[in-house]
C-alpha positions in Angstrom: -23.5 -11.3 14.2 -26.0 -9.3 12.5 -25.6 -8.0 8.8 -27.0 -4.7 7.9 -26.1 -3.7 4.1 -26.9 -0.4 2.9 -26.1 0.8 -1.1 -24.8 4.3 -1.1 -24.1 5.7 -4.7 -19.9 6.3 -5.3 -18.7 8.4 -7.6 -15.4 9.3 -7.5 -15.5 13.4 -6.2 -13.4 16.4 -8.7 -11.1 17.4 -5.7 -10.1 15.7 -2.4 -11.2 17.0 0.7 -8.9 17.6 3.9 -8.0 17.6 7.2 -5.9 19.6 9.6 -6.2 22.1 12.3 -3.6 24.0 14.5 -3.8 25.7 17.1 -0.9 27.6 16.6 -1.5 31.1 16.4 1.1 32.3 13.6 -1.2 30.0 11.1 -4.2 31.8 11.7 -2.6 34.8 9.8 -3.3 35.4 6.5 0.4 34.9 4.5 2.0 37.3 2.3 2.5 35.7 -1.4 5.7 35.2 -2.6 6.3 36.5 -6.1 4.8 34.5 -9.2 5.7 35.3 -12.5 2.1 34.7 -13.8 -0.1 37.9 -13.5 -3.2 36.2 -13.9 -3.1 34.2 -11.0 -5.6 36.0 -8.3 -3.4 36.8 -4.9 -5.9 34.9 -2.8 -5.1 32.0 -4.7 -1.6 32.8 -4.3 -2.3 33.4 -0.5 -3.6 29.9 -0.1 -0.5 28.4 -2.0 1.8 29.8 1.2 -0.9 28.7 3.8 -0.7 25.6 2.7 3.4 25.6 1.9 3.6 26.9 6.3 1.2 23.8 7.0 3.4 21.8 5.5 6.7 22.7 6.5 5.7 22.6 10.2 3.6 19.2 9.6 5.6 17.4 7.7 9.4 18.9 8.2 12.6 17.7 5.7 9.7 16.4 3.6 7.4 19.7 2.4 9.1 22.4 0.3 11.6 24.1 1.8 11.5 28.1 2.3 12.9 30.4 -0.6 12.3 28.0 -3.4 11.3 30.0 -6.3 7.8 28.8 -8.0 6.4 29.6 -11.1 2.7 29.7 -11.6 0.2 29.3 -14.1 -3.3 29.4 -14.9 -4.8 26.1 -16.4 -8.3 26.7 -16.0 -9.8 25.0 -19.3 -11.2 27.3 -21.9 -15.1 27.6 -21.4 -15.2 26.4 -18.0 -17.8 27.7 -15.8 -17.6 28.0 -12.3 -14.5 27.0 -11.2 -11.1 28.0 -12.0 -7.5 25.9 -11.9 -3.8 26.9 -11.1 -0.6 24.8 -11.3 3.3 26.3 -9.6 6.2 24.4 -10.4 9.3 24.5 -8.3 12.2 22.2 -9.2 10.6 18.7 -9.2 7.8 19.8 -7.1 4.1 20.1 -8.3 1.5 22.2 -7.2 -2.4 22.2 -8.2 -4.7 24.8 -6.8 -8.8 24.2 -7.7 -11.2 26.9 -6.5 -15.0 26.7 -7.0 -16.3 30.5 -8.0 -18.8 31.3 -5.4 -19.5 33.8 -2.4 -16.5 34.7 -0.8 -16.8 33.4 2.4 -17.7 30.0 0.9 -14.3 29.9 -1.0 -12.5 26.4 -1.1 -9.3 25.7 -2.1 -8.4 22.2 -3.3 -5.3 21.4 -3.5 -2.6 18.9 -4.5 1.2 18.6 -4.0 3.5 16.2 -5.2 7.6 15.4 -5.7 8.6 13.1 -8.4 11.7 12.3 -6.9 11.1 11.9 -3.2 7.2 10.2 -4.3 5.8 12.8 -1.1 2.0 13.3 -2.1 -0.4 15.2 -0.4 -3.7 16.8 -0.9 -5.8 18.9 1.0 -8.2 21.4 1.4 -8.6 25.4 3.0 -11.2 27.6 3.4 -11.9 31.0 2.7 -9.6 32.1 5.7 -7.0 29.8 4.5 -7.9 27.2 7.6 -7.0 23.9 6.5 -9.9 21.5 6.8 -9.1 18.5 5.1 -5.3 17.3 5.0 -4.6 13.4 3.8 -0.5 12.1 3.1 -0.3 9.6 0.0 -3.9 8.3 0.3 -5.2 6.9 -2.7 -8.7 8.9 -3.8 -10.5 5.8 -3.5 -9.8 5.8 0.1 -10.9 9.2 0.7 -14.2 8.5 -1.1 -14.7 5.3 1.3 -14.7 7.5 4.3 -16.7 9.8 3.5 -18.9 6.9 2.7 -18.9 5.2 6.2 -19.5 8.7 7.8 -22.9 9.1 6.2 -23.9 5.9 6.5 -22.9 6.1 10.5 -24.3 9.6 10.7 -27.6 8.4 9.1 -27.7 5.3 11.5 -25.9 6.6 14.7 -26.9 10.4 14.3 -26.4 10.6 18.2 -23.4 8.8 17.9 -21.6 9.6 15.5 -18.9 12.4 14.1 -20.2 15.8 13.7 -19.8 17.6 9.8 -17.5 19.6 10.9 -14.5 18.3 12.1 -11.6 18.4 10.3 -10.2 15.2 9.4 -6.1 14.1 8.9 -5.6 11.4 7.4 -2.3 9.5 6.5 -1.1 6.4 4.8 0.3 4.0 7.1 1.1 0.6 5.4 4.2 -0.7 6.7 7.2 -0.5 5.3 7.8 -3.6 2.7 4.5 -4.5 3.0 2.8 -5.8 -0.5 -0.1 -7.0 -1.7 -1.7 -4.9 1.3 -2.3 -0.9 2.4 -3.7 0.5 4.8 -5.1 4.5 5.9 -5.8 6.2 9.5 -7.9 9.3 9.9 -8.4 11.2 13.0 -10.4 14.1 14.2 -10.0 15.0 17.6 -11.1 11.8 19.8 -12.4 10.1 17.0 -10.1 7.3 14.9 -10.9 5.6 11.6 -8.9 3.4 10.0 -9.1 1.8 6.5 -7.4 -1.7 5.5 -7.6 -3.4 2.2 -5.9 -5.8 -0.2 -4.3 -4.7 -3.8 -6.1 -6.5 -5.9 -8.7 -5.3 -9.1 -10.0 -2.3 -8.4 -13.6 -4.1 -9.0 -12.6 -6.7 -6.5 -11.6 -4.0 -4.2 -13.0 -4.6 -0.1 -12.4 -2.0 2.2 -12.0 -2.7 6.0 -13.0 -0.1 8.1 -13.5 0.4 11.8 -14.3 3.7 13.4 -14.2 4.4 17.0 -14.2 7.2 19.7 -11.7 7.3 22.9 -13.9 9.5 24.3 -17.7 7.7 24.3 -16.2 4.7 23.5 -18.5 4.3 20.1 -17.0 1.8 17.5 -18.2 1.1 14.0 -16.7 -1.9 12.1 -17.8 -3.3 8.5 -16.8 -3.0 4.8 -17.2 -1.5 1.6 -17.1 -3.1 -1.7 -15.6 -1.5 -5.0 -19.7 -1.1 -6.0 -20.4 0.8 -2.7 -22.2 -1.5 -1.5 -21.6 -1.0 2.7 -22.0 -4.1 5.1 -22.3 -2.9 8.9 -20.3 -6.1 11.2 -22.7 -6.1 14.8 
């Protein structure tokens, strides 16, 4: 077995990016906001709350906000920041973040994150400009997210013929079994292609991700590891 190790820089990224398409034709249409009490909360920003709230509900049903909860929004941008601007809603114990880069219009990206203190449901994700969501992950840890997106540059550098395209739009989800400890483990998928990620809790410099990434279509797999230095080692 050949050992190919390539050092890619990690740095943990501001916002999480996302993954989820439908095909369903009542979320293509751009929601009507619900009423905040907060007037200086832009309505696009408002618009991309209740995208993301239908998502949800039709993704993850009994566990997303229910309909005709009543939120209460607010904006948290930090004084002299340039270039971005910040929003939080509270509903009951629920917990919304919205993140927005300020940049052309149709290059508009809303980061987002939602969470229940009670129930522990976490999600984050990601929409575009038409309030599409691209990017859609269920109680994965950060680190996780910035270890795939590791792997797919390095295989899109190595395998460009190969490998994922840019675009897709990834979901990914947390699926350690229940009662397991000492142990978690993460599946991503984007149409025909599968990646999943396997590690051991231990010191978060001691960290080694497992990953293997594969196609059903073309039948291309990728196995090898990360380290908690980024340091990527291809199994062959």
């Amino acid at each position: 077995m050949k050992l190919r190790m390539h050092i890619l820089g990690i740095g943990l990224v501001a916002g999480l990016l996302l993954v989820a398409v439908t095909s369903c034709d009542w979320f293509w249409k751009t929601p009507t906001p619900t009423a905040t009490p907060a007037a200086n909360i832009p309505v696009e920003v408002l618009a991309a709350r209740d995208a993301a709230l239908v998502y949800l509900r039709h993704a993850y049903p009994g566990q997303a906000p229910p309909e005709g909860i009543t939120w209460t929004g607010r904006n948290i941008t930090p004084p002299g920041l340039v270039g971005a601007s910040a929003y939080e809603f509270t509903s009951s114990n629920w917990l919304m973040t919205v993140r927005t880069p300020i940049v052309a219009p149709s290059n508009v990206i809303y980061e987002m994150e939602l969470s229940n203190q009670d129930s522990a449901f976490r999600w984050t994700g990601k929409l575009n400009a038409s309030y599409t969501v691209v990017e859609s992950n269920l109680d994965v840890a950060v680190e996780v997210l910035v270890v795939r997106d590791m792997v797919l540059s390095y295989v899109r550098e190595h395998y460009a013929d190969q490998a994922p395209a840019e675009s897709l739009a990834w979901i990914g989800e947390r699926t350690t079994p229940e009662g397991s400890i000492g142990h978690e483990s993460c599946r991503f998928t984007a149409n025909n292609w599968i990646m999943t990620v396997a590690y051991d809790v231990v010191r978060p410099d001691q960290v080694v991700y497992q990953v293997e990434l594969r196609n059903s279509g073309t039948e291309f797999m990728w196995r090898g590891q990360v380290d908690a230095q980024g340091a990527i080692l291809e199994h062959r």
